[in-house]
KEVEX-461249 format. One record per residue (C-alpha): x, y, z; residue in three letters. Coordinates in steps of 0.25 Angstrom, whole numbers, plus 5000, padded with zeros to 4 digits. Layout:
BEGIN
XYZala;...
***
This chain:
BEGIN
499049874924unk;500249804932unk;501249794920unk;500249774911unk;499549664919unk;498149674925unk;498549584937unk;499649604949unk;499949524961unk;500549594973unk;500949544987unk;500849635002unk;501649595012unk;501749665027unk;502749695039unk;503949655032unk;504249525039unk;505449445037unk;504549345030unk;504549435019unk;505749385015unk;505249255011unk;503849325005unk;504749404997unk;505749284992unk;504349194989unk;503749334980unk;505149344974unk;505149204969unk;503749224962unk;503949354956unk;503049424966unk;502849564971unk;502549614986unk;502349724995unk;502849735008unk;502449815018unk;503349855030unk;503249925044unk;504649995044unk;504750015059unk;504349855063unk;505649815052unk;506449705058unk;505549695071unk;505749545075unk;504149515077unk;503349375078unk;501749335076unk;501149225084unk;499949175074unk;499449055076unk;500249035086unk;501349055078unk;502449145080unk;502849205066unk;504049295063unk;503649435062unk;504849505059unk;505149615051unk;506249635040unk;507149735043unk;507249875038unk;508549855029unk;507849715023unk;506849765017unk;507349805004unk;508049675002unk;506849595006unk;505749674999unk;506749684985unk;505749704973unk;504449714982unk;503849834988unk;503849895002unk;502649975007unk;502350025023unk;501549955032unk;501550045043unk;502950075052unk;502349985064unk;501149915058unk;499949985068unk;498549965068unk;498250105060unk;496550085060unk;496550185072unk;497950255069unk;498050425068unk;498450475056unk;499750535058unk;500150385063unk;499450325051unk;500350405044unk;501650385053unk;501350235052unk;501450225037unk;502050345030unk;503150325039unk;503250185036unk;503250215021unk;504450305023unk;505250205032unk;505050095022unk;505350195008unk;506850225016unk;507050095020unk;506750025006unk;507150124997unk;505950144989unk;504550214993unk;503650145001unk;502250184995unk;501550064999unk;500850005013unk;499949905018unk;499249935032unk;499549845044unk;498749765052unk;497649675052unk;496149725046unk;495849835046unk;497049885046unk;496850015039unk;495650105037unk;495350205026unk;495750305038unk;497050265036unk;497050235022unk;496850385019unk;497950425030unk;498850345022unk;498450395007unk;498550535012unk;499750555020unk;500750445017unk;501650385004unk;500750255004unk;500150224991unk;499350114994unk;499050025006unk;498649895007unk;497549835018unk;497449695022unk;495949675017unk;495949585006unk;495049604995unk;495149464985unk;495149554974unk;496249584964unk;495549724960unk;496349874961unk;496049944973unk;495650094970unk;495950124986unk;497650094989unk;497750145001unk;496550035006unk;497149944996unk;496649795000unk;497449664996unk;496749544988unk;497149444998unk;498049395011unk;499049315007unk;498849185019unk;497349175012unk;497549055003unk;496449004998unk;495949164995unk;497349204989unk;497449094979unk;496049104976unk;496149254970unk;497549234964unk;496849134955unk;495749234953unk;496949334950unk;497749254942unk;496549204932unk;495749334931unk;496149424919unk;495849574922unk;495349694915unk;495949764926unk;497049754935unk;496949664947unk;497749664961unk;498049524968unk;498649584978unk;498949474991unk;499349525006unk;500049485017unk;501249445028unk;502449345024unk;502549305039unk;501049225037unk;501749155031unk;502349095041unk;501049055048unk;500648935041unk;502048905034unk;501348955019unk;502549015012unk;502448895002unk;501148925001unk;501349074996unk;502449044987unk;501448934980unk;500549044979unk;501449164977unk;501949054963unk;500349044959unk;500249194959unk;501549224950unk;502049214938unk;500849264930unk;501049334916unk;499849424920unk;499949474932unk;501049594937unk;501749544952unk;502049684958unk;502049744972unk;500949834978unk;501549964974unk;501849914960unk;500249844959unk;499449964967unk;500250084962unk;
***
């Protein structure tokens, strides 16, 4: 159990934006917990998106912010450089992640055991998945395939979220299931994504309205990945 509750909520973050800031200020405010996960050779890159035909800021934190930005959350790997890995030889696989997991253990002070795979779907394969069980210090690792469920995943290196953040209609849809369910056994609602899509549609307001309706609930534990999966 989570602290002898059946029910946790968790938060997955990626590429460590300067948008985190505010993500992490909004969390804070609601007692929230999230993971962050970093490409340790991209921090403090200056970078911009165009979506939409909107040109959204892209830049990266730098390396001595993160342990004042992150304060109370978790930091896990996301590869140094943020490749396509589908098609990637091992002993880069291998250089990609373990090496970014050893950047980011010096540079926050703590070990990273954490990661989620970059990249759109499919961005991983179970190829990869096994590279990374065998030969690294990853303990789990996230993929960008939702599955609308809130049940424990036997497989964490392949571990899929309930839900993308920006998808409304479907993320309040289970966090009502979540919050009205009462388990025998422990359930996950576990919600992904980037702090900079924010930015896209102007919908900060509307994740803090939502990030208020999720917390503050006597039965459920707000914990990061590590604390949740492990």
């Amino acid at each position: 159990m989570f602290s002898g509750k059946m029910k946790a909520v968790t938060f997955s973050y990626d590429d460590g934006v300067t948008q985190d800031i505010r993500l992490v200020e909004i969390l804070n405010r609601y007692g929230l917990k999230a993971t962050f996960n970093l490409n340790s050779e991209l921090l403090g890159k200056d970078e911009s998106l165009d979506i939409l035909g909107k040109k959204i800021s892209h830049c990266k934190l730098q390396s001595h912010e993160i342990t004042g930005v992150y304060k109370g959350h978790e930091i896990a790997a996301h590869t140094l450089t943020h490749p396509d890995m589908t098609e990637m030889a091992a002993d880069e696989v291998l250089r990609q992640v373990e090496q970014d997991r050893l950047n980011l253990s010096e540079l926050s002070g703590s070990e990273v055991i954490g990661m989620a795979y970059p990249g759109r779907q499919p961005n991983y394969n179970s190829r990869i998945a096994q590279i990374i069980e065998n030969s690294t210090g990853i303990k789990y690792a996230r993929t960008t395939i939702c599955s609308n469920d809130f049940s424990p995943q036997r497989d964490l290196y392949e571990f899929h979220p309930s839900v993308f953040h920006r998808n409304w209609e479907q993320l309040y849809n289970l966090a009502e299931k979540f919050i009205e369910v009462e388990p025998t056994s422990e359930k996950i609602f576990y919600i992904w994504g980037h702090s900079y899509e924010f930015d896209i549609n102007e919908e900060w307001d509307k994740f803090e309205k939502f990030c208020k309706f999720i917390s503050n609930r006597s039965d459920i534990f707000y914990g990061t990945n590590k604390e949740i999966l492990l």
